[in-house]
Each structure stands twice: as C-alpha cells, then as structure tokens.
N, C-alpha and C positions, 0 to 999 in steps of 0.2 A: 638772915635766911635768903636764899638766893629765889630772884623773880624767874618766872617760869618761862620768860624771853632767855633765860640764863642756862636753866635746864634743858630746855631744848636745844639751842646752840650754845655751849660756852663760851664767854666770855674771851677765854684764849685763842679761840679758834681766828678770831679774826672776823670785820665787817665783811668782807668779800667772801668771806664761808656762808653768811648769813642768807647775803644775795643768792650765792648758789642755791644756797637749798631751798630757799622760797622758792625759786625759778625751778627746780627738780620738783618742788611738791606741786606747784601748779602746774607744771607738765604732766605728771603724772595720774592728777585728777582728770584732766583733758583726755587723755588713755583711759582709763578706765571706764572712762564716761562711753567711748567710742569702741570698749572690749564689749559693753552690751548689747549698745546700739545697734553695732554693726553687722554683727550676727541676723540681727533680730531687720535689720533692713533687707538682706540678700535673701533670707526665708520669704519675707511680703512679696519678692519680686520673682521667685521661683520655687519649686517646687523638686526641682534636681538635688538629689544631695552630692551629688559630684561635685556642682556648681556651688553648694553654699560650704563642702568643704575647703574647695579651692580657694576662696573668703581665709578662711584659717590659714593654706598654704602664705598667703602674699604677707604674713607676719612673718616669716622666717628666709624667703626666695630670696628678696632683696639681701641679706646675710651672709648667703651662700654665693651672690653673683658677683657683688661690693663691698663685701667686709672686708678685705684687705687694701683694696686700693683707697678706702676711705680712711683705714688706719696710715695708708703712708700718706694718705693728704693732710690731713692731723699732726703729721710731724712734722711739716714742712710749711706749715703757715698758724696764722694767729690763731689757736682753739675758741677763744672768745667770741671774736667773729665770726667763725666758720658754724660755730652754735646758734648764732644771733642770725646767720642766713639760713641755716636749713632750716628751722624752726618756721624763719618768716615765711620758708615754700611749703610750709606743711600749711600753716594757717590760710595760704593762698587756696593749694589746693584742695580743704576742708570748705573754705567758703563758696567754690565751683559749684563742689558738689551740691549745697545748700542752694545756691541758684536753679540748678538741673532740677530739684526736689522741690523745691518753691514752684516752678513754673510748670513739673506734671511730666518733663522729659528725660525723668531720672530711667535709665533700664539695668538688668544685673551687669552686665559686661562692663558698662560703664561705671558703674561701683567696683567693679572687681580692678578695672584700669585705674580709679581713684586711690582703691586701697593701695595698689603697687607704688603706685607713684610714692604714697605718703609713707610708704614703708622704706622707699627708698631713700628717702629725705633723714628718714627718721635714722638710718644707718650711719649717715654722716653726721646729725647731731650728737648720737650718742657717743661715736668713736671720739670727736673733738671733745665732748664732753665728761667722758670717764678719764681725761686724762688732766682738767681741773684742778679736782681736789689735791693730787699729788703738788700744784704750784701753789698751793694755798695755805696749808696747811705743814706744820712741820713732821716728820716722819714718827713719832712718837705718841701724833694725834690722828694717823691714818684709821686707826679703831674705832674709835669712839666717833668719824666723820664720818666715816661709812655705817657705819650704825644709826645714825639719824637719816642719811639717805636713804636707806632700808626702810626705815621704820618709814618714810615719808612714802614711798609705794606702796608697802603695805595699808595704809590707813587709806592713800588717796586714789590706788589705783586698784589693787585688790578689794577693799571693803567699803568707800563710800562712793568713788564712780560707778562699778556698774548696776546699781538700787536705780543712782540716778539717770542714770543713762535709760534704764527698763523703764521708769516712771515718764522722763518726758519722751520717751519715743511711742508711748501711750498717749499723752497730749497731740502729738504733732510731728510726723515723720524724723522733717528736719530741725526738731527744735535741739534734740542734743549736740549734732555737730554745729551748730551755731554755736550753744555753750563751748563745747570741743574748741573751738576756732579763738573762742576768747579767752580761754585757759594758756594756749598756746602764744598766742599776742602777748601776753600780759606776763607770760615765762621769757620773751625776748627783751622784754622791756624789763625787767628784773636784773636778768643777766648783763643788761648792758652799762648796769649801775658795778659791777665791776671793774677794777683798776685795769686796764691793760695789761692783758699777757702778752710775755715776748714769746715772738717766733722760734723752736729750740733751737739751739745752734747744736751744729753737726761737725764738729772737730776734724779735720783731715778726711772730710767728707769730700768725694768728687762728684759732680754736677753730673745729673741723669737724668735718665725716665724714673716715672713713678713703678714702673716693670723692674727697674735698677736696687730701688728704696725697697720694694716688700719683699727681692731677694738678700737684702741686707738684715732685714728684720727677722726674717726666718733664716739666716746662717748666726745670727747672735743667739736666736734661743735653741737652734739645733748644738753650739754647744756651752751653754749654761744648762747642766744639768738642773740645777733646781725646778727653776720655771718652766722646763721642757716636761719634768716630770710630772706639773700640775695641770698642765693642758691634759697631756694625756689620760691622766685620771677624768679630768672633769670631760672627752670624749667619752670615755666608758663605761664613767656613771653616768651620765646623761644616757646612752641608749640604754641602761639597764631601767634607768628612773621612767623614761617614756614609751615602753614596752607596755606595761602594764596602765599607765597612763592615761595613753592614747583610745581605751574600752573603759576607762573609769564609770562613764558615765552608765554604760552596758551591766557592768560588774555592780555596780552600785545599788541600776534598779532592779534586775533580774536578778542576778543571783544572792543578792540581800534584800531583796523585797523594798525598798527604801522608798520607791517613786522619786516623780520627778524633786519635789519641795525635802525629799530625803536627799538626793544626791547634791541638792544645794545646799543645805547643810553642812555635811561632808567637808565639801570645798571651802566653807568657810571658817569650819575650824582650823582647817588649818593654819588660815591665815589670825585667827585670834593666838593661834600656837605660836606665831612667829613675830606676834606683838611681844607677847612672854620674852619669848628669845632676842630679840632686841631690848627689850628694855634691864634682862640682864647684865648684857655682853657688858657693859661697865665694867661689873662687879666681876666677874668673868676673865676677864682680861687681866686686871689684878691679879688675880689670883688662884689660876691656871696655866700652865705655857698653851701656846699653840699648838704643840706638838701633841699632846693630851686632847685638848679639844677635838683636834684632828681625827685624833685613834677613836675616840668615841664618838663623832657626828658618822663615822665611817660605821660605824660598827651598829650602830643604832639603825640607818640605813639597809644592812642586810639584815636587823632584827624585824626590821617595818614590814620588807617586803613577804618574810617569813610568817609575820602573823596573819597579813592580808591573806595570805596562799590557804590558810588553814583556817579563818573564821570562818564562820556564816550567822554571827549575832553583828546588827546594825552598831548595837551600845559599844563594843570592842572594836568594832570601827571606829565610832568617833575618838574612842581615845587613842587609837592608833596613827589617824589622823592628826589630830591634836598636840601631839610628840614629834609628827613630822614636821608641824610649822615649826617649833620652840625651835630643834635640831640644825632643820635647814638652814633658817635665815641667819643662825648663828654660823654656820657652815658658808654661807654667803657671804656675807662681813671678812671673817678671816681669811678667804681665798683672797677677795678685792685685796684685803690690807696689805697681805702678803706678796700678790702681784707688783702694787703700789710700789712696795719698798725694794723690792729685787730688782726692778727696772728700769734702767738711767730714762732722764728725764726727755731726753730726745728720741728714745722707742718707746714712751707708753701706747702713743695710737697703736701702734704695728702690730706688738702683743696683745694688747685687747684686743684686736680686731681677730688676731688670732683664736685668740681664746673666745670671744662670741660664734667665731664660722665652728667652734670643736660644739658649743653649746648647740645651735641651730642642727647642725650633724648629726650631732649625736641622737636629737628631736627627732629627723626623717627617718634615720635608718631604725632606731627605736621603735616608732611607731609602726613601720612596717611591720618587722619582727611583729611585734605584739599582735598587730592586726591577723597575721599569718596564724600564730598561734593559737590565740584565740577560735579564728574557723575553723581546724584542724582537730585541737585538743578540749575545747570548754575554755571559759571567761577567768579560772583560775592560774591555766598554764603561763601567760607573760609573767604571775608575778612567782610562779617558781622559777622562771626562769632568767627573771631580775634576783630572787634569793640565788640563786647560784655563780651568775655572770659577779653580782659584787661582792660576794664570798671569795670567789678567786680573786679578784681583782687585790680584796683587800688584802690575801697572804701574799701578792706577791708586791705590795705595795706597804708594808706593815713598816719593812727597816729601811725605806726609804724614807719614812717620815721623818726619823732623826737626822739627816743631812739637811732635807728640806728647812727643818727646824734651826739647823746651825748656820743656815746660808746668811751670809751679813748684808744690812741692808744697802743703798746704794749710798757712796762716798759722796757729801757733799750738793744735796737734795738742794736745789733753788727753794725750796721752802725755808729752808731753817739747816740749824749743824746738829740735829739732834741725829742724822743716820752715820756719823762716825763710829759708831760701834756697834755690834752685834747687842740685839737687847735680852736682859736677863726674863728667864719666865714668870717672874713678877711683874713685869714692865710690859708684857705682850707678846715675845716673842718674835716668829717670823715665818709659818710656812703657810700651808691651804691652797685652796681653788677653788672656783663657783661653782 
C-alpha cells in the first residue's frame, strides 16, 4: 500500500517535484494568510471604499503592467533562481511593512505602496515559476502535477489561510504578515533544494531587447493556432466569469437574503467543490479525453451562470456553487497541462505571462461590465449576461475544441521523451485553458 508521502507526490514524479510543491504549498499559505488579512488591514486604516478597493486592484495592476516582460525574463535566465529572488523581495518587503505596523507608522497609502510592490514581485515569481513543472516532470505527468499544485492552493490558500489570516489579525495587526513573511522564506529555502535549472536555450535566436523577446513570443502564439485559441477563450471567459463575480458579495446578501456568514459560505463551497475536482482529475484523465472534459467544464459554465440568473433559494446556490469548484479546478488543471505540453520549453515564461495578462483582463473589464449592469438593470443582470456572452462563446468555440485536442505535444520536452507523440484519450489527451 502506497504511504501518503506517495499519494500526494508520486514517486515518479521526481525529488525535485517534491520540493517544488512543498515550496508552492507554503507559498501559498503565506497568500492566503495575507488574502484576509489584508483587506481587513486597509478597512482599520480607512474608511473609503475607493481606497480599500484599490487594495484589491494592486492583485492584478502589477499583471497588466509586467506580465510580459516578466515572461521574457523567465526565458532568458535561470527560473530557479529568479523564483528564489523574487520571493526573497517579497519576504523583504512583507517584513517592512511588519516594522511600519510594529512601531504605529503604518498609514493606507503606504499599505497600498506595499501591496504594489509585493504584487509585483510576485509577478516575476510566478511567471519563472509556472514554467518549472514543465522541466521537472515528464510530459505524460503534467496532469496529475498540476493537479496537486491545484489541490495545494486550494487547501493552503483558499481554505486554511484566510480563517488564519482573520484569527491573528484579531490577536495583533501585524502578527499575520509576520507568519506571511515566514511562509515565504521558508518557500525560498525549499526551492532552493532543487537541482539546477538550465537557462533555455534559444536556437538561431539573435541577441536583443527584452522588447525583441515578448515580440518573439507573441508572433509564435499568433500563429499556433492551438494555444492562441486557448488564451482567447480563457480572455472571454474570464470577463464573463467576473461580471457577475465582481457583486457576488451584493447578489449573495440582498438578493438571497444570505448575510454576511451566508456569503462566506458560498465562497467556500466552492472551494470544497474544487477539492472533489482535484482529487478526481486522476481517475479522470484515464478515462476521459480532454476534449470531453473541455466540452463539459464549458458547458457546465454557461449552465452555472443560468441557474444563478434564475434562483433565489440560498440551498440551490450552494449547490450551484458547489459544481463550480468540482468543474473549475478541473478546468484549471487541463488548461495548465495543455499549455504545458504545446509550448516549447524556451517560451513557456512568454505564454504564460500571456495567458495571466488575458486572465487579469479579462478580471478588469469583467468587473466593470458587471458593476455597470448591475446599477443599471438589478444584481441578476451580469449573470444573464455571463449566460449569454459564454453561450456564444462556446458555439463558436465548440469544433475547435477538436483541433485543440489533436494538437501534438511539444517534440522532445527536457523533462523526459514521453511528448513524441500525440497522447491517446485514455492517456490524457491535450487541449484547455485556465
């Protein structure tokens, strides 16, 4: 019987899979810990909600202003280390803050400057760091890797950081970003018990700006049809996803009567939903293609936002909720995978970083939409009009899913020689998006 060191990471996966993901799951407790605290700091300090939404905005700003150029820094130097240093400016600049707050001259502005900062840190960690798993792992096991990556935000960043995060910023302003600060350390120091990654090498590459590299990165995905068509989807559901999103909270308590300890709820089903859907995707992957998967997280999607539009029982909420974690996170997994294996090993920064600025995007303009709607029409219009936007979306995206699906993984992965051929849909397949 296999030890549950086994279950969680395989065996096959490799000791340098192990590292990573310990270093992912304690990073990600660190966030989560700092998804509640931090809110709940810039509320103590003002009383604007401009100001404590603009708190929220510097999660995504840094995305929009650096996500590409972080992606081609990522391709062009050691991802190992470039993880191991942004990390270490994040824990710098989380313990500042902790100084500021210790000694009483903490103000919003200067939180708001802290978050920036550490959002922008965190954009270079992530772009070196989503590119990883691809050198670690053989192409065959990009499913089941990102499946436990998943599964490790879920538990550490969605469901037991921010309890913790609320409980000691209850004790002591600064006591969470102190934990925050040591989560982070202690994910550098993890990471760094990984073997050396080589810098990619860039074949009949000519020497440039980093201006040069992210127009190199977006002329390769403008024409590989496969991967160009998952960005775009994953723009389009994403502002259909955050339309309605963005008033969750609104929609939740008014118009389902829910209150506040109701809408918390809510949000957590989901994430129990998306424990479910992780802990399937195994069995799943087996014996499913991706392309299936696909047509159905899709179509679940504009079934979700169609039942939100029409309830008004709490109890059909939660289970509507509930379906969207299993869904998503499954929907999550096989995009990453998919990415993964479509992408030669010297552009995964570029395209992810692409594919994060389509995610973030899609977030702004989404929310606005909704927000609009919402004052205009009532707290049900954004998600008629997420049923509608991903209704279209998905007929004109239905018989691309089988190209997507037939797309071959990339020739000769530095992980392993398992991506020489196209994998059967018993084996996992090949399409998605985030």
């Amino acid at each position: 019987m296999p030890s549950l060191g086994d279950l969680i990471a395989p065996r096959r996966l490799g000791t340098d899979f192990r590292w990573l993901l310990a270093s992912s799951w304690t990073s990600n407790l660190g966030d989560g810990i700092a998804l509640a605290a931090a809110p709940l700091l810039i509320a103590s300090l003002t009383s604007s909600p401009l100001l404590v939404a603009a708190g929220a905005m510097m999660q995504f700003l840094p995305w929009l202003l650096f996500g590409l150029l972080a992606g081609a820094v990522a391709d062009h130097h050691d991802r190992r280390r470039l993880v191991m240093l942004a990390n270490g400016l994040r824990a710098v600049i989380v313990l500042a803050l902790v100084v500021f707050l210790v000694s009483g001259q903490a103000t919003v502005w200067l939180v708001l400057a802290t978050a920036f900062l550490y959002g922008t840190a965190e954009v270079f960690a992530d772009s070196a760091g989503s590119t990883l798993l691809p050198m670690l792992v053989k192409p065959a096991d990009l499913g089941i890797g990102n499946a436990r990556m998943q599964a490790g935000y879920l538990v550490a960043n969605q469901l037991a950081g921010p309890p913790l995060g609320a409980f000691l910023f209850a004790v002591g302003s600064f006591w969470p970003f102190v934990l925050q600060a040591v989560c982070v350390s202690l994910a550098v120091l993890l990471i760094s018990r990984i073997a050396r990654t080589p810098v990619p090498e860039h074949p009949g590459a000519v020497p440039g700006t980093k201006a040069h590299a992210i127009r190199e990165g977006l002329q390769w995905l403008r024409h590989n049809a496969p991967v160009r068509t998952l960005v775009i989807i994953i723009l389009v559901f994403n502002i259909t996803w955050a339309a309605p999103w963005g008033v969750l909270v609104l929609y939740a308590t008014e118009h389902l009567g829910m209150g506040a300890v109701g809408y918390g709820a809510l949000t957590a089903a989901s994430a129990l939903g998306g424990l479910v859907g992780i802990g399937s995707f195994g069995w799943l992957e087996k014996h499913v293609s991706f392309a299936t998967l696909m047509r159905v997280c899709l179509s679940l999607e504009v079934l979700m936002h169609l039942g939100f539009a029409l309830t008004t029982a709490p109890a059909v909420a939660f289970v509507i909720m509930f379906g969207f974690g299993v869904y998503a996170f499954v929907w999550g997994t096989i995009s990453t995978t998919v990415r993964q294996r479509l992408v030669p090993m010297e552009l995964q920064g570029r395209i992810a970083s692409v594919n994060m600025v389509g995610v973030f995007g899609g977030l702004v303009i989404g929310q606005f939409i909704g927000g609009v709607l919402a004052q205009l029409f009532g707290l049900t219009a954004p998600w008629w009009f997420a049923f509608a936007g991903s209704a279209i979306t998905l007929l004109l995206v239905w018989r691309s899913i089988s190209h997507i699906a037939a797309a071959k993984p990339v020739i000769g992965n530095d992980a392993g020689e398992a991506g020489d051929r196209p994998s059967e849909p018993g084996e996992g397949g090949t399409p998605l998006f985030d």
